[in-house]
C-alpha positions in Angstrom: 40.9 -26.3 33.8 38.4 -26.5 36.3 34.8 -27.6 35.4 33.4 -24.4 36.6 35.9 -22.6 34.5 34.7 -25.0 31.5 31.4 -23.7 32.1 31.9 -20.3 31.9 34.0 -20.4 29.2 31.0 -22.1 27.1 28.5 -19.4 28.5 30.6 -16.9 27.7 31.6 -17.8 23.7 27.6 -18.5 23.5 27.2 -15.3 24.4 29.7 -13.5 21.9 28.3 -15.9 19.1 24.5 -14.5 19.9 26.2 -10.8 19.5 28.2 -11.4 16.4 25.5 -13.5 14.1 22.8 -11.8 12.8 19.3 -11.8 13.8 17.2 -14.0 12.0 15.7 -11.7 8.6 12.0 -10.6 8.5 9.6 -13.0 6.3 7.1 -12.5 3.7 5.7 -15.7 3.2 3.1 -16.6 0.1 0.3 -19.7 1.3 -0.3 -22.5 -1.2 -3.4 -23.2 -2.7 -5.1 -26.4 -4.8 -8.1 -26.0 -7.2 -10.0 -28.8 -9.4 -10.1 -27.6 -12.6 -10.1 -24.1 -14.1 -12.3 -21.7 -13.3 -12.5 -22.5 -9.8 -11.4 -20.0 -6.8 -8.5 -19.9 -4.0 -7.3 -17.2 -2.1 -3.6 -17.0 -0.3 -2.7 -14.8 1.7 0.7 -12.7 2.0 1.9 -12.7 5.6 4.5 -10.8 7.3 5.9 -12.8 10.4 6.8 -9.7 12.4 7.3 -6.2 12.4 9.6 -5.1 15.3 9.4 -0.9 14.5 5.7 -1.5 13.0 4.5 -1.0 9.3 3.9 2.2 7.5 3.4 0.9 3.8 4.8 -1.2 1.1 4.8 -1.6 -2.9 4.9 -5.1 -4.3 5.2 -7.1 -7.0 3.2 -10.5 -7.4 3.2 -12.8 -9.5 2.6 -16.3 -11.2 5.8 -17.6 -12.8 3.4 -20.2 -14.8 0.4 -18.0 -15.8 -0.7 -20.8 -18.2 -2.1 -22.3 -15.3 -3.8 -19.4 -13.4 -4.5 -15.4 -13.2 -5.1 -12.8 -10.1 -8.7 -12.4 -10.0 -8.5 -9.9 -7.1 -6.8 -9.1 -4.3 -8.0 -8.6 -0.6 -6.7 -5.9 1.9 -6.9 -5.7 5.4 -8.2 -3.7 8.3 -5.2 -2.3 9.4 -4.9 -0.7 5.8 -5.9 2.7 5.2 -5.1 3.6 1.4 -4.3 0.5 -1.0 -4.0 0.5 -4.5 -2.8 -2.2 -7.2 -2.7 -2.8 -11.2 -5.9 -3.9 -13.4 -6.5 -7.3 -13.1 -7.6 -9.8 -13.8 -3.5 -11.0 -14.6 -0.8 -12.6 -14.5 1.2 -10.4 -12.4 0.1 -7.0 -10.5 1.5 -4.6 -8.3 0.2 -3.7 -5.0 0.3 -0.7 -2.6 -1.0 0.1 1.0 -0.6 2.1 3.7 -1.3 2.2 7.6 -2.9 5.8 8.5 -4.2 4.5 11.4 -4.5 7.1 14.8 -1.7 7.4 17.2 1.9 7.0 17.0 2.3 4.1 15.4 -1.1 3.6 13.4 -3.0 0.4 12.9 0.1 -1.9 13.3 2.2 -1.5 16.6 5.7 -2.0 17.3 5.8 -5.9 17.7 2.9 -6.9 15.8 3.5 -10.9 14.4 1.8 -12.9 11.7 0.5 -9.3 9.8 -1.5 -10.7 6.8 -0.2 -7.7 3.6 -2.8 -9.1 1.5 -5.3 -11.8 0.1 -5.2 -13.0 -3.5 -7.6 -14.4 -5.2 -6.2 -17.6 -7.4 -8.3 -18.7 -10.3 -7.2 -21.8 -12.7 -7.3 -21.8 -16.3 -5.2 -24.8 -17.1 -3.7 -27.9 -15.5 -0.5 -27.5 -14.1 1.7 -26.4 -11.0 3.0 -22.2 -10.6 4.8 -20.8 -8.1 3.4 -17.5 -6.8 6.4 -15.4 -6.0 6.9 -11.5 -4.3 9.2 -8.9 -4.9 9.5 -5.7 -1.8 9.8 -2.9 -4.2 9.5 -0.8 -1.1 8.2 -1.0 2.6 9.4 0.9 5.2 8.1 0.9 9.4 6.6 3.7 11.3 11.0 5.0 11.8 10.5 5.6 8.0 13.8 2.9 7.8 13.0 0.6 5.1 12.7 -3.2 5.9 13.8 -5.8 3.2 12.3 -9.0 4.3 13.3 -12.4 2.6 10.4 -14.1 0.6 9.0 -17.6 1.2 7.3 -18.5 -2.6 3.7 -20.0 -2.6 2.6 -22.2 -5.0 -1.4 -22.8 -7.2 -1.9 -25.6 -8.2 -4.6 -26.6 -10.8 -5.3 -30.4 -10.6 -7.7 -31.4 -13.2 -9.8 -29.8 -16.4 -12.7 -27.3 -15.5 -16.3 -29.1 -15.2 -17.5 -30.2 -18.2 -14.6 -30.3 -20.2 -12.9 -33.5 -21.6 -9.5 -34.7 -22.0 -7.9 -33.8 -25.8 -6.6 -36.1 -28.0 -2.8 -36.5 -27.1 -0.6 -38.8 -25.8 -1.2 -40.1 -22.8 -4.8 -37.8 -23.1 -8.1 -39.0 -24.4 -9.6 -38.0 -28.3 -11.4 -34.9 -27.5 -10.8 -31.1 -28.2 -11.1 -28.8 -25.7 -12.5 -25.6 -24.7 -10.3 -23.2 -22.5 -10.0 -19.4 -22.2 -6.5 -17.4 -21.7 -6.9 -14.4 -19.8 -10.6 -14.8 -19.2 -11.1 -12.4 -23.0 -10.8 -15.5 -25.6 -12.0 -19.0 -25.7 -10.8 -21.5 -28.6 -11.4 -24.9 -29.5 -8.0 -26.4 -30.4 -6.1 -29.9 -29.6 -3.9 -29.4 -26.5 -2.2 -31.7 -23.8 -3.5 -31.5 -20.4 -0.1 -29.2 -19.1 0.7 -27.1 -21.5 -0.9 -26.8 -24.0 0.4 -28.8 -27.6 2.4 -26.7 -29.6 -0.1 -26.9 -32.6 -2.8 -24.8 -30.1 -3.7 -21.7 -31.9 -4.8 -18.9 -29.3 -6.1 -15.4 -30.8 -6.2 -13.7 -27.8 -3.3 -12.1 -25.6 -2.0 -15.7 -23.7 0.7 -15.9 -21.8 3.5 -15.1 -24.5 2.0 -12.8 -26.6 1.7 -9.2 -26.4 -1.3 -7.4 -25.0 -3.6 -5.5 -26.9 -4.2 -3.1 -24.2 -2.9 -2.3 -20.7 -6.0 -4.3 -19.4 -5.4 -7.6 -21.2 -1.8 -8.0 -20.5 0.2 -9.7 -17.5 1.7 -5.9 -16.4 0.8 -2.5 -16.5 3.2 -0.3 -17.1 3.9 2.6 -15.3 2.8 6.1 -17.1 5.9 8.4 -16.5 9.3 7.3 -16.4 11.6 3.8 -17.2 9.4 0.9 -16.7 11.8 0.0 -14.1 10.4 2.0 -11.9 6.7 3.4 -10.5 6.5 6.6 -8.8 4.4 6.8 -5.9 3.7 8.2 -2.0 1.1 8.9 0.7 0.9 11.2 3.5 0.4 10.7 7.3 -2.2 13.7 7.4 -3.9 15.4 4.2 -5.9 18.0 5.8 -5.7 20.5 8.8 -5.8 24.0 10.0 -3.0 26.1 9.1 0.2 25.6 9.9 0.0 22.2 8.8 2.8 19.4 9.5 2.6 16.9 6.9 5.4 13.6 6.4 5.1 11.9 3.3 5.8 8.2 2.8 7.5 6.9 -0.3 5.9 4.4 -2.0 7.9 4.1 -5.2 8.8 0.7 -7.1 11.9 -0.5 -8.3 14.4 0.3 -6.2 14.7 4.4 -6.0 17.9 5.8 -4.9 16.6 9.5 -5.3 13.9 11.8 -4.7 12.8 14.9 -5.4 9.9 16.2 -3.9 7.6 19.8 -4.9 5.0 20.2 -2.1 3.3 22.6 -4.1 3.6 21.7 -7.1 5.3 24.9 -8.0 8.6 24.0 -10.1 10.2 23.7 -7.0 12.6 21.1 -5.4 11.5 21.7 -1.5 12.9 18.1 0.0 15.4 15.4 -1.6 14.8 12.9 1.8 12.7 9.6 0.5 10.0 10.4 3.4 10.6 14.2 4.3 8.1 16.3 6.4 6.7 19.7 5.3 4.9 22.8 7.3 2.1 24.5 5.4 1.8 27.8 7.1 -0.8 29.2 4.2 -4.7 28.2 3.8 -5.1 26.7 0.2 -5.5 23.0 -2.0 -2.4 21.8 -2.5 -1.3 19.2 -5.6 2.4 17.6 -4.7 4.6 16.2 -6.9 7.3 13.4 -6.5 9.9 12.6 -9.2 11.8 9.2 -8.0 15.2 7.9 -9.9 17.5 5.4 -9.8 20.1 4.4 -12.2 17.7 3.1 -14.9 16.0 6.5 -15.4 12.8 8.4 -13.1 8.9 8.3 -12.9 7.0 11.1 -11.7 3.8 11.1 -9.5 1.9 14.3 -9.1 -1.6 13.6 -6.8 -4.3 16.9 -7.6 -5.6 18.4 -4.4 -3.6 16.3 -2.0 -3.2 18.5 0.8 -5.9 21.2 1.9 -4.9 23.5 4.4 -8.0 25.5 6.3 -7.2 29.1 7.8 -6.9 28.8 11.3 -10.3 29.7 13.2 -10.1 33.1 14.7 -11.2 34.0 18.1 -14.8 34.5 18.7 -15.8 37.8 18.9 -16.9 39.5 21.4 -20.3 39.7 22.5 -21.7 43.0 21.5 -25.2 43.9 23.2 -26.9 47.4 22.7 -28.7 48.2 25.9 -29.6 51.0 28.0 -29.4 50.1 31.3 -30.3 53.0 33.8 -29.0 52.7 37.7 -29.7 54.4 40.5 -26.1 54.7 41.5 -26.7 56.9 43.9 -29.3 58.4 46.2 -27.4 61.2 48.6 -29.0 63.2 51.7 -27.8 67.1 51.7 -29.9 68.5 54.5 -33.4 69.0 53.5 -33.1 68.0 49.8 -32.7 64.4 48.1 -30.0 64.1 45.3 -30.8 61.3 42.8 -28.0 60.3 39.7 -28.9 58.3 37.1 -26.6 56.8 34.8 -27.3 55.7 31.0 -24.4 53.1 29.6 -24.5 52.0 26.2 -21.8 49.6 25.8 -20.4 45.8 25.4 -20.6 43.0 28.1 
């Protein structure tokens, strides 16, 4: 064999090898952050390496898999969102929602777009110690409405010493001192702990990390209020208001992994679209509410959203312009041999 012909050869299977493997996944990727003690602040944000068909929304999960260490305080949005929502924190773990509404085709995020920040959260430490921050896609889908299922690059928070003020409790390996520290920023207690975790004999009255909230607010989830807590009903629409008739496409935003959908445009009793991201025509002037029922194999959740869509009548032609006038011409002045004929004419009428 020739070395030319060795050449192409090697071009050649390099090129059926590029066809046959995959294309490298899409990336969510979380940012590590380092505080000094509890109390203090760090944000990371949630970036998206690309988006080849652009982005029209998403549902996460985040979360802390050490929340003895630290809580979400907050969490940030970008410009390019439109609508966001998320669970009460401060906790452990929260959900989070947002979608792009933006003008034009393809919104606030084009076809293309690289290094799209999702969202900033804000870290704070409570205790000494090392957590990973990790994210689960419980939906996001591009402006194709195709969903997109990106791989996940974990973060990590990392709280290095006690807050300010504070002193090392009696242990070993720790200094003789109690300690103050607060579990879910609702109860502080004086107790003998070890710098990471706290000692076993630590008695917290207050919802920490492995006891059972009190109330939705205190704990490290918030459960959803219809359905399996499996999964979380929940959507957004391209366009919520217009004149008669009205194209609207909805966008499903539903958590945990929906294989079913059944939509009621106006909230009627009525199944009008089983698609996950179907498009409607309003033809008739009202408020509308819309509900969505979502299901997958561990049961359903419903979302209903009250006066959603609001379709105007269409505006009617303008009038014409009506004028009462008298309007006298002399339309005509005729000679007949020795006399003068004059006509006048009166018109009442519109112009």
């Amino acid at each position: 064999m020739t070395t030319g012909n060795s050449a192409g050869l090697v071009i050649a299977l390099a090129i059926i090898i590029a066809m046959v493997l995959p294309a490298s996944a899409l990336t969510i990727s979380a940012g590590e952050a380092v505080v000094e003690g509890g109390e203090d602040i760090a944000k990371v944000d949630l970036v998206l390496d690309e988006a080849p068909e652009g982005i029209s929304g998403y549902n996460l999960t985040v979360s802390l898999s050490d929340p003895s260490v630290g809580e979400i305080e907050g969490i940030g949005y970008p410009d390019w969102v439109s609508l966001s929502d998320n669970s009460t924190l401060p906790a452990g773990k929260a959900w989070i929602k947002a979608a792009d509404m933006g003008g034009g085709e393809n919104g606030n995020v084009a076809p293309g777009a690289t290094g799209i920040v999702l969202g900033t959260l804000t870290l704070r430490g409570i205790f000494p110690g090392t957590s990973g921050i990790t994210v689960t896609v419980n939906q996001m889908s591009d402006d194709l409405g195709e969903n997109i299922a990106p791989s996940i690059i974990a973060g990590t928070f990392t709280v290095t010493a006690v807050a300010a003020g504070e002193t090392l409790p009696a242990s070993s390996g720790g200094s003789s001192s109690p300690v103050e520290y607060s579990v879910s920023g609702s109860v502080t207690t004086t107790s003998t702990a070890t710098i990471s975790p706290p000692a076993p004999d630590a008695t917290l009255t207050g919802p920490g990390p492995d006891q059972a909230p009190d109330s939705p607010d205190d704990g490290l989830t918030e459960e959803p209020p219809f359905g399996s807590p499996g999964i979380v009903a929940d959507f957004s629409a391209e366009v919520r208001s217009g004149v008669a008739p009205l194209t609207v496409r909805f966008i499903d935003l539903t958590g945990g992994g929906p294989t079913g959908w059944a939509w009621d445009f106006e909230n009627d009793g009525v199944t009008d679209s089983v698609e996950q991201n179907p498009g409607h025509v309003y033809t008739t002037p009202g408020v509308y509410q819309v509900r969505l029922t979502a299901s997958n194999a561990q049961g359903s959740a419903t979302e209903m959203k009250t006066a959603f869509i609001t379709v105007n009548p269409p505006e009617a032609d303008e009038p014409p312009l009506f004028v009462p006038w008298t309007l006298v011409i002399a339309a005509l002045v005729a000679m007949a041999g020795a006399g003068v004929l004059v006509l006048y004419l009166t018109f009442t009428g519109r112009i």
